[in-house]
C-alpha positions as CSV (number, residue, x, y, z in Angstrom):
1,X,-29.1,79.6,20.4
2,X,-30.5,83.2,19.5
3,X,-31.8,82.3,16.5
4,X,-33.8,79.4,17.9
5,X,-35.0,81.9,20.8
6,X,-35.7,84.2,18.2
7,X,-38.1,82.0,15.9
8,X,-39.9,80.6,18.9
9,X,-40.7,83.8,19.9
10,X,-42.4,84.5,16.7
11,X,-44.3,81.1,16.9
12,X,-45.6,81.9,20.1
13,X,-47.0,85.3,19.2
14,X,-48.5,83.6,16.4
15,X,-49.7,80.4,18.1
16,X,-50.9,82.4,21.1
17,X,-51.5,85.9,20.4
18,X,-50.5,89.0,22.2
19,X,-47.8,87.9,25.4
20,X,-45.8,90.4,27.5
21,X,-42.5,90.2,28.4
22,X,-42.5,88.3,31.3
23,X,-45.1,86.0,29.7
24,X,-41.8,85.1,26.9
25,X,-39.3,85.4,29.0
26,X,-40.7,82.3,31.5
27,X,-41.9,80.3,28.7
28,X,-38.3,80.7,26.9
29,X,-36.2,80.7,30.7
30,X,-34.7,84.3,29.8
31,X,-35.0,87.3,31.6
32,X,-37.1,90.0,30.6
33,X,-34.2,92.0,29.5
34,X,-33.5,89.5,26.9
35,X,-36.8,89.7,25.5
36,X,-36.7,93.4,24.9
37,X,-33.6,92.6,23.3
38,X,-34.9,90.0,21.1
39,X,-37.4,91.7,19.8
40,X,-35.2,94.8,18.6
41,X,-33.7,92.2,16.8
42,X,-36.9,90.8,15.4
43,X,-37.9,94.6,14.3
44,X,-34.3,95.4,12.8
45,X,-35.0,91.4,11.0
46,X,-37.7,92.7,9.0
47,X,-40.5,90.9,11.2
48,X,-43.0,92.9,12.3
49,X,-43.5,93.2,15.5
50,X,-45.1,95.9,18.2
51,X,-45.4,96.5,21.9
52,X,-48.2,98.4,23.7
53,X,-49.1,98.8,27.6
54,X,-50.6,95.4,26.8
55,X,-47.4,93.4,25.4
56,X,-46.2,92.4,22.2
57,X,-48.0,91.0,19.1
58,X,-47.4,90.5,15.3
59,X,-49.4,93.1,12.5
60,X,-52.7,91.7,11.3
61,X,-51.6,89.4,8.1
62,X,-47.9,88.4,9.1
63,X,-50.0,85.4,10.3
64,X,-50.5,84.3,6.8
65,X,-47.1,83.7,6.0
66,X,-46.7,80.6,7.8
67,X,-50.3,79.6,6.9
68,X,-51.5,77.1,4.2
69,X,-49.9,73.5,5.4
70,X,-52.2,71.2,5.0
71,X,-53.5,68.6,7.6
72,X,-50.9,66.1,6.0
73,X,-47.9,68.9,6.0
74,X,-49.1,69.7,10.1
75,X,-49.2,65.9,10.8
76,X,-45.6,65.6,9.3
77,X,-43.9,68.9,11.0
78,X,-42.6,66.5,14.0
79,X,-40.7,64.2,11.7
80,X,-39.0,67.3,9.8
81,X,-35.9,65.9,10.8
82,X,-36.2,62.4,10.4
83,X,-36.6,62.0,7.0
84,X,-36.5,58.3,6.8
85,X,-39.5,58.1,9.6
86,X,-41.3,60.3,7.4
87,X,-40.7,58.2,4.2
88,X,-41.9,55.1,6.6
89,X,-44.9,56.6,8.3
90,X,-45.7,58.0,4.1
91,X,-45.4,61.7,4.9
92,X,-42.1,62.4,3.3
93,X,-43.6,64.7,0.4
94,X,-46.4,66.5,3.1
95,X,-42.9,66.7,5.2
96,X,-40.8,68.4,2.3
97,X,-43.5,70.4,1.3
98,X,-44.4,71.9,5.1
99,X,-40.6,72.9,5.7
100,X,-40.4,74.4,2.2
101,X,-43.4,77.0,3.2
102,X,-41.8,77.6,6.3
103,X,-38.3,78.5,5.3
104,X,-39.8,80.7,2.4
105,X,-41.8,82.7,5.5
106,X,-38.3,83.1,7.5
107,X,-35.9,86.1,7.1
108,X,-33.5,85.5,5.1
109,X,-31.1,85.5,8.1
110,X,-32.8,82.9,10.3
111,X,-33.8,80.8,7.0
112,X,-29.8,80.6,6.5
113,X,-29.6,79.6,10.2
114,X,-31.9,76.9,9.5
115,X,-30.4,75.5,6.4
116,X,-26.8,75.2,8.2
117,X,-28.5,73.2,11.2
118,X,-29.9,70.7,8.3
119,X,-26.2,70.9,7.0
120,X,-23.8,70.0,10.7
121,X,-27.0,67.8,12.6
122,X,-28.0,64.9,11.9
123,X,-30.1,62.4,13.7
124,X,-29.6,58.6,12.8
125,X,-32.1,56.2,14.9
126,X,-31.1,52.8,14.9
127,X,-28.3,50.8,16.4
128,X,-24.5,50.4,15.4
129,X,-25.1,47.2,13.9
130,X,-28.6,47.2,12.8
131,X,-30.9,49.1,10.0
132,X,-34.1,49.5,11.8
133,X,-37.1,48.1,11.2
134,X,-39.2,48.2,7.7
135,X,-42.7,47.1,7.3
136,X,-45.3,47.5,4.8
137,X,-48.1,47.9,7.3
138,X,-46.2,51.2,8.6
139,X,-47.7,54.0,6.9
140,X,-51.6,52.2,7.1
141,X,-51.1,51.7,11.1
142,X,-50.1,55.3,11.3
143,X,-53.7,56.4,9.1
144,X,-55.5,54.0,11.3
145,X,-53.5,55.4,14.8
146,X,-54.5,59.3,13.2
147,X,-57.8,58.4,12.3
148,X,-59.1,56.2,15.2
149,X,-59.6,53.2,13.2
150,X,-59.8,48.9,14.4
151,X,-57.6,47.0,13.1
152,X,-57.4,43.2,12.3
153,X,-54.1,42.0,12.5
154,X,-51.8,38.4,12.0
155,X,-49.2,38.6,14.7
156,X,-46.2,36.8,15.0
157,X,-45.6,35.8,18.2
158,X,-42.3,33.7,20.2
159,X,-45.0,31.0,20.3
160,X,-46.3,31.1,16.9
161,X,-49.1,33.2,14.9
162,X,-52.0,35.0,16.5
163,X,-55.5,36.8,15.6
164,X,-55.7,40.4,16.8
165,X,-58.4,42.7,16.8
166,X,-56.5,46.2,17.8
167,X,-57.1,49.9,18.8
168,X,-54.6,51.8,18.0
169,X,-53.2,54.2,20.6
170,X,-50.2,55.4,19.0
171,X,-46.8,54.4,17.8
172,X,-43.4,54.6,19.0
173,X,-40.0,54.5,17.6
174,X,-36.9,52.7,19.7
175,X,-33.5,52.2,18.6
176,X,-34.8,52.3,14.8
177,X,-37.3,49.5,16.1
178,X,-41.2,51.2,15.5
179,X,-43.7,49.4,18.0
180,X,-47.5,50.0,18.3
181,X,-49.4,50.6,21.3
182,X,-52.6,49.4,21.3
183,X,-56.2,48.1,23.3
184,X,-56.3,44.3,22.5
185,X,-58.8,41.9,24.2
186,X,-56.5,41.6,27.8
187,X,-55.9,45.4,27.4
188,X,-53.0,48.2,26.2
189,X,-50.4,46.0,25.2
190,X,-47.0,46.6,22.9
191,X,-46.7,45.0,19.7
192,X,-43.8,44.9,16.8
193,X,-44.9,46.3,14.2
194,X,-41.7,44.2,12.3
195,X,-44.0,41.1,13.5
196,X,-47.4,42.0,11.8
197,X,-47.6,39.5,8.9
198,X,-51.5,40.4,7.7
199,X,-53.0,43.6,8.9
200,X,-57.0,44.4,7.7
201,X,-58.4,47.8,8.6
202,X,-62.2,47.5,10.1
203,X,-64.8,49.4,9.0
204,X,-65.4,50.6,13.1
205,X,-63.7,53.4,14.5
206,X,-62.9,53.6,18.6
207,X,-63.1,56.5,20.9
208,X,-59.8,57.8,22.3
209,X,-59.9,56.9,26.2
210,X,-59.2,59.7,28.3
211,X,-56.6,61.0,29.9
212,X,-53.9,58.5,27.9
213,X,-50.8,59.6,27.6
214,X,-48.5,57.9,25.2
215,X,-45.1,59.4,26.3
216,X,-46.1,58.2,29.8
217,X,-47.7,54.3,29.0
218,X,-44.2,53.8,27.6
219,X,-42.0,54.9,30.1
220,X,-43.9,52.8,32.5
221,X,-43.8,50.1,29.7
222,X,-39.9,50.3,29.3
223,X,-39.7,50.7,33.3
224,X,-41.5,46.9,33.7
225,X,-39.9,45.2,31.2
226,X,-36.5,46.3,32.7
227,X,-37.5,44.9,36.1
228,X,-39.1,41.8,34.9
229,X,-35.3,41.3,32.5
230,X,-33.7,41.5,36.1
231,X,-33.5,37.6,37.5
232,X,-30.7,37.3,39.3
233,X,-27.6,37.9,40.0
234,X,-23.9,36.5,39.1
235,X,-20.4,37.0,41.8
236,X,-18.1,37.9,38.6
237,X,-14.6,39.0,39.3
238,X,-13.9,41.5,36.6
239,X,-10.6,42.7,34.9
240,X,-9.6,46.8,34.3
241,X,-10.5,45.7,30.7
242,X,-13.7,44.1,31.4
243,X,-14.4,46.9,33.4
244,X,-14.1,48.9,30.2
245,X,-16.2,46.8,28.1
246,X,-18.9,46.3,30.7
247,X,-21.4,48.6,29.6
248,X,-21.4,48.3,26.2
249,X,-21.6,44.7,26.4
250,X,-24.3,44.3,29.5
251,X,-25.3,47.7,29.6
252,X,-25.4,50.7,32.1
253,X,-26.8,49.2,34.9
254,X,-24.4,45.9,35.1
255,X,-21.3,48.5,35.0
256,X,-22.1,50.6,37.8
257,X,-22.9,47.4,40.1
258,X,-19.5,46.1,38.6
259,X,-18.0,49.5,39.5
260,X,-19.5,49.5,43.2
261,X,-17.4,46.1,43.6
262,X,-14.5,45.4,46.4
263,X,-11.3,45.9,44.4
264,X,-9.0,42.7,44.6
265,X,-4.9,43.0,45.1
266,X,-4.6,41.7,41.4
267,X,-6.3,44.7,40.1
268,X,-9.3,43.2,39.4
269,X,-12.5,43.2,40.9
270,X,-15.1,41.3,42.9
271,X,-18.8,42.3,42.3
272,X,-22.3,41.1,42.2
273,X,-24.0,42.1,38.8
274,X,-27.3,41.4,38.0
275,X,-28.6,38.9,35.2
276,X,-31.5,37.9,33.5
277,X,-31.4,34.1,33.0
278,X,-28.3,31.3,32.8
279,X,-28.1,31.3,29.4
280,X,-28.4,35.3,28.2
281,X,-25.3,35.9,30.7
282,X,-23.3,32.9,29.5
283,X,-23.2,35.0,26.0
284,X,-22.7,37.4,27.4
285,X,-19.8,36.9,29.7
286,X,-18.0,35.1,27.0
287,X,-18.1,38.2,24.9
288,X,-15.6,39.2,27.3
289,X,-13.0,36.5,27.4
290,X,-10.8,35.8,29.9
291,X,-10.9,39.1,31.4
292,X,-14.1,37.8,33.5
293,X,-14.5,34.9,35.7
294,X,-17.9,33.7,37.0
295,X,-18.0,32.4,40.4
296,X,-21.6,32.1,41.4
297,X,-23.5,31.0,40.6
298,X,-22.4,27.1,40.1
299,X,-25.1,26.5,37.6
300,X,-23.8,29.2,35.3
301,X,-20.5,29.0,35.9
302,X,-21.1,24.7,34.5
303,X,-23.0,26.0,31.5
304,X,-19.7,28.3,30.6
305,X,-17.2,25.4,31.4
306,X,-19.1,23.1,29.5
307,X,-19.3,26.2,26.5
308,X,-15.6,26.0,26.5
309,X,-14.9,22.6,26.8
310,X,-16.4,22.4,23.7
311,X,-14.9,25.3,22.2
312,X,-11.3,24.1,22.9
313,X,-12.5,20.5,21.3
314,X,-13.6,22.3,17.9
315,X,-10.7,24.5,17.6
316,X,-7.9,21.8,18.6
317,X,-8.9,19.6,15.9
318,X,-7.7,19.9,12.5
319,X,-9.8,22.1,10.8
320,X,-12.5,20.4,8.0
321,X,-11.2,20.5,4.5
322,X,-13.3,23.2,2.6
């Protein structure tokens, strides 16, 4: 959008100084043409703006209009959107406060630009059927993450409670699910931050090690923990219908192995899916009725028979008086 191009335009002469036009127009992927363009438009807008043999820049003191956010307000600029991840992390008044100053520094043309992307967008991060995560530790793990403080923490693990002590690297936000990435004593590990029951900040701080990159550690996190899911594989003869409800119910990956499959004369298909253990594809697979039949292997096909079997014994029974 224009506007957009034309508000990062004045960022960058602000954040960077004096850029030509060719300088703009590969940072914003436009031609040069456009820039010349844009900033007629930024002139005619009110902001000012010149050009010299040397490039474009802003006056001296246009600067201070998008000054005086404090340390909290810059922290919070990232979650200006996400009003509920602000509120969690505690930066929902630094948050308000920050995009108050800056739509009071915009044009009054771009400012109502702004407001009606606020009004028609709107960002939701958890799941269909879930709320996301709440914890009262959020908002002191994210001081501790920004500050470079140890931690003590209580964690809850599958196999019961365990004593942490815990660098802080950063946290991370999934599907409405926060996690925190930190150094414990076997290294950079993952932890829910939903699962911290007791959390003590030290009196130590730690040095950031070098050359981490959040972003990065957790695709390569994500990446693992999808191949290490992966166990197996089922021979599943799949219905039109199944087909459909494939992945939503098993997920991307299952679908376009089911897709890939040898199409049968009934319609249906024969495929080989992958599958993380018996008993996760068991739920699975009954999710989708008798539009799926399991064939291999034996052991998981039993564990759904015997499923079943007992199924069809509760529900022919009269049912228990209330």
């Amino acid at each position: 959008m224009r506007a957009d191009r034309l508000l990062s335009i004045v960022l960058l002469l602000q954040s960077r100084g004096r850029q030509t036009a060719h300088q703009l127009a590969g940072e914003l992927e436009v031609s040069a043409r456009t820039i010349y363009r844009d900033m007629q438009a930024l002139g005619t807008a009110g902001i000012p703006v010149y050009g010299d043999a040397a490039g474009y820049g802003l006056v001296d003191g246009y600067r201070t209009q998008l000054t005086g956010l404090t340390a909290a307000e810059a922290r919070g600029l990232v979650f200006a959107e996400l009003p509920g991840v602000a509120a969690d992390l505690g930066l929902a008044e630094a948050v308000a406060a920050a995009q108050l100053k800056l739509a009071a520094a915009l044009p009054d043309a771009l400012r109502e630009r702004s407001a009606r992307m606020r009004q028609r967008f709107h960002l939701d991060t958890p799941g269909w059927y879930e709320d996301g995560d709440s914890s009262e530790h959020l908002a002191t793990l994210a001081d501790a993450v920004w500050h470079q403080h140890a931690l003590a923490v209580r964690y809850e693990n599958w196999t019961g409670p365990a004593e942490h002590r815990l660098e802080p690297y950063g946290l991370v936000l999934k599907a409405g699910k926060w996690y925190l990435v930190a150094r414990a004593a076997r290294g950079v590990r993952t932890f829910r931050v939903s699962q911290i029951r007791e959390l003590t900040v030290l009196p130590e701080d730690f040095t950031w090690p070098e050359g981490f990159d959040l972003a990065a550690h957790w695709h390569g996190h994500i990446t693992d923990f999808r191949a290490r899911l992966v166990r197996g594989e089922a021979l599943v003869r799949l219905s039109p219908a199944a087909l459909e409800l494939l992945p939503h119910v098993m997920g991307r990956a299952v679908a376009d192995a089911a897709a890939a499959g040898e199409p049968q004369p009934d319609g249906w298909i024969l495929a080989r899916v992958p599958i993380e253990t018996d008993s996760h594809a068991e739920m699975q697979f009954l999710r989708l009725g008798t539009q799926v039949e399991v064939l291999e292997p034996a052991s998981l096909r039993e564990r759904i028979t015997a499923t079943v079997k007992e199924l069809a014994r509760v529900y022919a029974a009269a049912p228990r008086p209330l």
